[in-house]
N, CA, C and O atoms as CSV, one atom per row, in Angstrom:
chain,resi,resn,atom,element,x,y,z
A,1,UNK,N,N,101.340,106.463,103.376
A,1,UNK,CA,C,102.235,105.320,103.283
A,1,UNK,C,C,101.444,104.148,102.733
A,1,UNK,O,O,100.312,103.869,103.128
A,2,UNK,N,N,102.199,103.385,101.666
A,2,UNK,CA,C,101.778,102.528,101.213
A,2,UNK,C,C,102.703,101.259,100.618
A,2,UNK,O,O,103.922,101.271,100.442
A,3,UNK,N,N,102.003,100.439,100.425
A,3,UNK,CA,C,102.753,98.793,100.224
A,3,UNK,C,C,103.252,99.390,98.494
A,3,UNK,O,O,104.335,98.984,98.072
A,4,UNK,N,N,102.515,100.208,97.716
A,4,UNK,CA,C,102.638,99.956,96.359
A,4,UNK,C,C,103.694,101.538,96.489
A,4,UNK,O,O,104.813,101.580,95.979
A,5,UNK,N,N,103.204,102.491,97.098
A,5,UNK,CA,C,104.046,103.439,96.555
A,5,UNK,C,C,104.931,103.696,97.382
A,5,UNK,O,O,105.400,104.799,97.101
A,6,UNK,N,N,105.424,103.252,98.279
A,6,UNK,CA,C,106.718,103.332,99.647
A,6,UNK,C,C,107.609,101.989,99.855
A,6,UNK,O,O,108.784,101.913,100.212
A,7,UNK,N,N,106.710,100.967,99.528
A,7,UNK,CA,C,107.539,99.475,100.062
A,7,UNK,C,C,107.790,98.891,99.014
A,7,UNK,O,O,109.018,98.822,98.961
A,8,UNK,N,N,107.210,98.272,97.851
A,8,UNK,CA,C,107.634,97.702,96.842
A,8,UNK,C,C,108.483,98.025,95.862
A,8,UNK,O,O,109.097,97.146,95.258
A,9,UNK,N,N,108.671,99.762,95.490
A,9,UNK,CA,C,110.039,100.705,95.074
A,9,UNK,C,C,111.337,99.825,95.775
A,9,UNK,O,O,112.337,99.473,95.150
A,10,UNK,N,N,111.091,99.578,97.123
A,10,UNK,CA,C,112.524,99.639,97.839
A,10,UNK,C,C,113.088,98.175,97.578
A,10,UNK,O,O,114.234,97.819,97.853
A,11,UNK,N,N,112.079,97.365,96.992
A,11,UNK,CA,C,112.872,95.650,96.325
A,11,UNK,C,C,112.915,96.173,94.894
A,11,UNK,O,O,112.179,96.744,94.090
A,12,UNK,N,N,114.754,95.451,95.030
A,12,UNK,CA,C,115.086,95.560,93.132
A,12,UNK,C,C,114.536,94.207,92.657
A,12,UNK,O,O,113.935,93.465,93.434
A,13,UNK,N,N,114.700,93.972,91.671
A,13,UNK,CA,C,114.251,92.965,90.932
A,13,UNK,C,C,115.056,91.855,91.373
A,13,UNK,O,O,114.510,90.792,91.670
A,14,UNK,N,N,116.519,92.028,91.455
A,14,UNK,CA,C,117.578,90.946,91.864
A,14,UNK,C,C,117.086,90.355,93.221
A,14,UNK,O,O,117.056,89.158,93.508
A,15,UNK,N,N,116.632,91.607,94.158
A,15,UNK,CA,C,116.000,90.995,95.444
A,15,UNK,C,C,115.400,89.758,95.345
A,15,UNK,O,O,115.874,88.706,95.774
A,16,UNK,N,N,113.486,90.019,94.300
A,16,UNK,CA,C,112.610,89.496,94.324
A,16,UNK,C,C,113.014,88.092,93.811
A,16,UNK,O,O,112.573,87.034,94.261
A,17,UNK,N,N,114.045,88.245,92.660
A,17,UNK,CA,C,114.354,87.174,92.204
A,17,UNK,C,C,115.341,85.932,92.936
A,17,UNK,O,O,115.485,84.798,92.481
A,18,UNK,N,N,115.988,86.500,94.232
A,18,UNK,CA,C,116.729,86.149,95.242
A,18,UNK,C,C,116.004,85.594,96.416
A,18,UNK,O,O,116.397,84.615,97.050
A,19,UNK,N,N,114.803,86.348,96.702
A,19,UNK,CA,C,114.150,85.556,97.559
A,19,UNK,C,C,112.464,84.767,96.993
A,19,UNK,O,O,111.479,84.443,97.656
A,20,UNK,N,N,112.695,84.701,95.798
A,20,UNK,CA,C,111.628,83.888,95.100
A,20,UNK,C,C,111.374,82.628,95.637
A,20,UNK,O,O,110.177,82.396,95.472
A,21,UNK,N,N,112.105,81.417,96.375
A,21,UNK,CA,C,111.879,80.728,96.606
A,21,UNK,C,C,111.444,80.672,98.205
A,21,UNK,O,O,111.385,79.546,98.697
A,22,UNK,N,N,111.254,81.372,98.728
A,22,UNK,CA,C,110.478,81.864,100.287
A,22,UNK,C,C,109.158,82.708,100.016
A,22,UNK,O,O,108.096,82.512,100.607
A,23,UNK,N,N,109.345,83.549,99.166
A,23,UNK,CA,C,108.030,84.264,99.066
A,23,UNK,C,C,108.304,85.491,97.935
A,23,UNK,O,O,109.494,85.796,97.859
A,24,UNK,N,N,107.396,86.245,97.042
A,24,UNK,CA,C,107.182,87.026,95.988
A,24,UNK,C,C,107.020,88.159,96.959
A,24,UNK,O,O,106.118,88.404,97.759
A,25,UNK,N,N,108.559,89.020,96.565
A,25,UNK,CA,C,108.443,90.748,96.956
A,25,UNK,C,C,107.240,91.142,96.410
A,25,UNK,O,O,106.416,91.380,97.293
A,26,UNK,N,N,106.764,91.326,95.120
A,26,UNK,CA,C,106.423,91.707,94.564
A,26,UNK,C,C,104.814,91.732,94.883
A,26,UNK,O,O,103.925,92.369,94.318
A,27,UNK,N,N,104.749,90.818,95.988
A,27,UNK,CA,C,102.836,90.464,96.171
A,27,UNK,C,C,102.660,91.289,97.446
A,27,UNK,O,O,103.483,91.074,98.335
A,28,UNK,N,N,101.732,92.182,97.662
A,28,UNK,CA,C,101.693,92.136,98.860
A,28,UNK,C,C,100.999,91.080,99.948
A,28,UNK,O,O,100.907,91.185,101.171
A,29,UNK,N,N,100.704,90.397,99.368
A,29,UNK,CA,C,100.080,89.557,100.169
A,29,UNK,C,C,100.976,88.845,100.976
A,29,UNK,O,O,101.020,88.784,102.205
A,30,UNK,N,N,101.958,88.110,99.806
A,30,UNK,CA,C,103.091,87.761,100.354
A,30,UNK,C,C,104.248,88.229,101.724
A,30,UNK,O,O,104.719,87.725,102.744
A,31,UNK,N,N,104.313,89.693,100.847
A,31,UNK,CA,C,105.071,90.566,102.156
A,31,UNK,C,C,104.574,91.072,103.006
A,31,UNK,O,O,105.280,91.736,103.764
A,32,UNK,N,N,103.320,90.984,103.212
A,32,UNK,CA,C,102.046,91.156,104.904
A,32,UNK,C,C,102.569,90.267,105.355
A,32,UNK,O,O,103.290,90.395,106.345
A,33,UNK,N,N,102.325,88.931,104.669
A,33,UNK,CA,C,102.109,87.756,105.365
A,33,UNK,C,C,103.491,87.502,106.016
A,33,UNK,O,O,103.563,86.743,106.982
A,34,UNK,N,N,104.866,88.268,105.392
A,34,UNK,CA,C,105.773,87.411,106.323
A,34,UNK,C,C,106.464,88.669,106.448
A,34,UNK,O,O,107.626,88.785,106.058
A,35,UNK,N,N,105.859,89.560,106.939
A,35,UNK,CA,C,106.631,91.268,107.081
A,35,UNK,C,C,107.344,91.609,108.337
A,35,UNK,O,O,108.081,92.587,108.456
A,36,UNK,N,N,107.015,90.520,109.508
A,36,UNK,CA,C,108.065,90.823,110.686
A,36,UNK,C,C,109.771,89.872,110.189
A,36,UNK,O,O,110.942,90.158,110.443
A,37,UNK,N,N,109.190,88.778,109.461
A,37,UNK,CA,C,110.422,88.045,109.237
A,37,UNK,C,C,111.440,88.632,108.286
A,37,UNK,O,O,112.669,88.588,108.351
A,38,UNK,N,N,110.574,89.243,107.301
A,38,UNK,CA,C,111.503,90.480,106.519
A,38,UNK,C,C,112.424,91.610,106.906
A,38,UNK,O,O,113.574,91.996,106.694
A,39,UNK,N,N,111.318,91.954,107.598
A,39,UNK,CA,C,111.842,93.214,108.777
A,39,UNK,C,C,113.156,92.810,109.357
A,39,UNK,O,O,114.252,93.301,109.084
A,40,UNK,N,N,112.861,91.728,110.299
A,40,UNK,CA,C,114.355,91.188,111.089
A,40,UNK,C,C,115.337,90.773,109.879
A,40,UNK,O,O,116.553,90.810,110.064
A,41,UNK,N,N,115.048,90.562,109.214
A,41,UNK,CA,C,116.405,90.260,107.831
A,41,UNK,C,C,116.817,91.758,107.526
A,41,UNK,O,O,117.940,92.214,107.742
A,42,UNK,N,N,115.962,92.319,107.099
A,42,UNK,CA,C,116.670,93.888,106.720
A,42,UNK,C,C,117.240,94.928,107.612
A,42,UNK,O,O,117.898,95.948,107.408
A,43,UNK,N,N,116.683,94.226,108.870
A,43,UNK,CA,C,117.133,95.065,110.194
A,43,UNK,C,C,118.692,94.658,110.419
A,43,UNK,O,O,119.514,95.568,110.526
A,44,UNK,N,N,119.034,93.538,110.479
A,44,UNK,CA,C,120.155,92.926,110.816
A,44,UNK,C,C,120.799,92.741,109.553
A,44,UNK,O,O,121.520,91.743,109.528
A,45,UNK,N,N,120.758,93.337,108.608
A,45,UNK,CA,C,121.482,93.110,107.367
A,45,UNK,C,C,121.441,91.744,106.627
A,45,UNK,O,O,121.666,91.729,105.417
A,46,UNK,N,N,121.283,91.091,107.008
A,46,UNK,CA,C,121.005,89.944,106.336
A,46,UNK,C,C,120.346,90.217,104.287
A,46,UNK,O,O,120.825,89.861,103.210
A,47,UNK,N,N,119.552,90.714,104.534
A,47,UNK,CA,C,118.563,90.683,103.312
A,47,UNK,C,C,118.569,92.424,103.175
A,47,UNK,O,O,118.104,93.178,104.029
A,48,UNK,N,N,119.211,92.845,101.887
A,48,UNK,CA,C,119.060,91.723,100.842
A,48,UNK,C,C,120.162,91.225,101.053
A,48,UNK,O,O,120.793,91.583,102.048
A,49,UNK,N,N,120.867,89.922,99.849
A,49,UNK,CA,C,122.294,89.539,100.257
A,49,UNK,C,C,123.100,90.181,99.651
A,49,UNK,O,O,124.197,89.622,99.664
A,50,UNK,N,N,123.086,91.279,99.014
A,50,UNK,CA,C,124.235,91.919,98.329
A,50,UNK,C,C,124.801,93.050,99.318
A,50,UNK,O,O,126.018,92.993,99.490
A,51,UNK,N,N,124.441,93.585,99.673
A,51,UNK,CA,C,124.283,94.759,100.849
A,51,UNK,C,C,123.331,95.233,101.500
A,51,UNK,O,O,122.328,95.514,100.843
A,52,UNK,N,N,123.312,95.421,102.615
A,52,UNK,CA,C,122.144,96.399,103.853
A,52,UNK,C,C,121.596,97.216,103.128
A,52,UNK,O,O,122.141,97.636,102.107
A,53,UNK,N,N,120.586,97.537,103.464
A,53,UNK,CA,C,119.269,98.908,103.053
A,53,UNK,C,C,120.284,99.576,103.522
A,53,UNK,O,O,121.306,99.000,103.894
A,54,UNK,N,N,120.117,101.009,103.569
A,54,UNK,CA,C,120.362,102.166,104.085
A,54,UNK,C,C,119.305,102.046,105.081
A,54,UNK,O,O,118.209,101.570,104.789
A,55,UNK,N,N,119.625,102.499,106.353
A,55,UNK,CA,C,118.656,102.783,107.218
A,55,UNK,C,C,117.435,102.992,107.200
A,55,UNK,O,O,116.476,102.285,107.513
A,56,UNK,N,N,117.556,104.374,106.676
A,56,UNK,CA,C,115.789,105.344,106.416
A,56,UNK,C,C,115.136,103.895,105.382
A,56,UNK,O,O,113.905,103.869,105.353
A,57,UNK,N,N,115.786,102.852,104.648
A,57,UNK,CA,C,114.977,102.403,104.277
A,57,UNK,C,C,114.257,101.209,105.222
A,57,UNK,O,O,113.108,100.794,105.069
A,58,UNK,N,N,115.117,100.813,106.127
A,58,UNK,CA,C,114.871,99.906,106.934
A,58,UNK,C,C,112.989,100.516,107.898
A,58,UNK,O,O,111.971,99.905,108.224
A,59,UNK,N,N,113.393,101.796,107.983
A,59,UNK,CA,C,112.507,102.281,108.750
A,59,UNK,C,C,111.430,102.758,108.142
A,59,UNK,O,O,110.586,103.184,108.930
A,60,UNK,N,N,111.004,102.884,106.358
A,60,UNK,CA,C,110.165,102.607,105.651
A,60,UNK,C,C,109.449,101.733,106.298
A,60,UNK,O,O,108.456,101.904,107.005
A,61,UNK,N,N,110.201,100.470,105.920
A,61,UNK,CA,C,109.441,99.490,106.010
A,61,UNK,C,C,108.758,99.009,107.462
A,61,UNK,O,O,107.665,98.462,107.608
A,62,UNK,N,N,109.886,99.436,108.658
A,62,UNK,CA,C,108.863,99.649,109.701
A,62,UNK,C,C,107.869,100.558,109.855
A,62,UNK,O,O,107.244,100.536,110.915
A,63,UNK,N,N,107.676,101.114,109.271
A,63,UNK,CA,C,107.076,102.346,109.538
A,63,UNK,C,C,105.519,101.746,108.982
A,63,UNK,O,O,104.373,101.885,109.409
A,64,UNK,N,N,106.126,101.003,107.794
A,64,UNK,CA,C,104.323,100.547,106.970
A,64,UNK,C,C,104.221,99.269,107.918
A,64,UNK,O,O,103.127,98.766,107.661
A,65,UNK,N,N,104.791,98.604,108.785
A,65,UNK,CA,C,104.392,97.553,109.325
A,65,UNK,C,C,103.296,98.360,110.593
A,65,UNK,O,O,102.152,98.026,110.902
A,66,UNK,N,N,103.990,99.306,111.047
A,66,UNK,CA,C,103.496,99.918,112.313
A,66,UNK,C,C,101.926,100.443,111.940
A,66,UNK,O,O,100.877,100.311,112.569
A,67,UNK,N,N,102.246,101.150,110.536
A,67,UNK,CA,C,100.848,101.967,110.315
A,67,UNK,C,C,99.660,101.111,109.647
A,67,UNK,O,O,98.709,101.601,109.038
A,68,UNK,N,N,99.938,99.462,109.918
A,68,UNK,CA,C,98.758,98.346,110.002
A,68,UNK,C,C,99.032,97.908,108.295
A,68,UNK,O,O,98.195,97.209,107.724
A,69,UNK,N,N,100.344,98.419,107.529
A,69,UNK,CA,C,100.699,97.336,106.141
A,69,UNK,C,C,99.670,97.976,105.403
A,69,UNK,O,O,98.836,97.131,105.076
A,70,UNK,N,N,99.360,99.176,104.981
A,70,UNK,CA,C,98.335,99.565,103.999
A,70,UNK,C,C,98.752,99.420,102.630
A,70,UNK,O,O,99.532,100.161,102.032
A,71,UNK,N,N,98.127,98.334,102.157
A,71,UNK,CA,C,98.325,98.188,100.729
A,71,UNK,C,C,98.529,99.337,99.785
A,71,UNK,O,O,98.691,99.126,98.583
């Protein structure tokens, strides 16, 4: 599991470009740095704003938070 080949696939471009003014999908630095606040947006549907992840993707992304965010 990884930030480049598991987590950054799962933001479209419309995302990154949607939440550009909070922080760059696209960095991981960025999405370490604010990856529980992400989490609770994608958990609760919130983010992205067009529609909910699908689940299994929600749990991607927990899954790389849990296994310590490996770039």
């Amino acid at each position: 599991m990884s930030f480049e080949s598991d987590v950054r696939p799962l933001f479209r471009p419309d995302d990154a470009e949607a939440m550009s003014w909070a922080f760059d999908l696209a960095s991981y630095e960025d999405v370490k740095d604010n990856a529980e606040a992400i989490y609770e947006r994608l958990a609760d549907g919130s983010m992205p704003c067009d529609e909910p992840w699908p689940d299994e993707h929600v749990q991607v992304f927990r899954d790389w938070i849990d296994a310590g965010m490996p770039r």
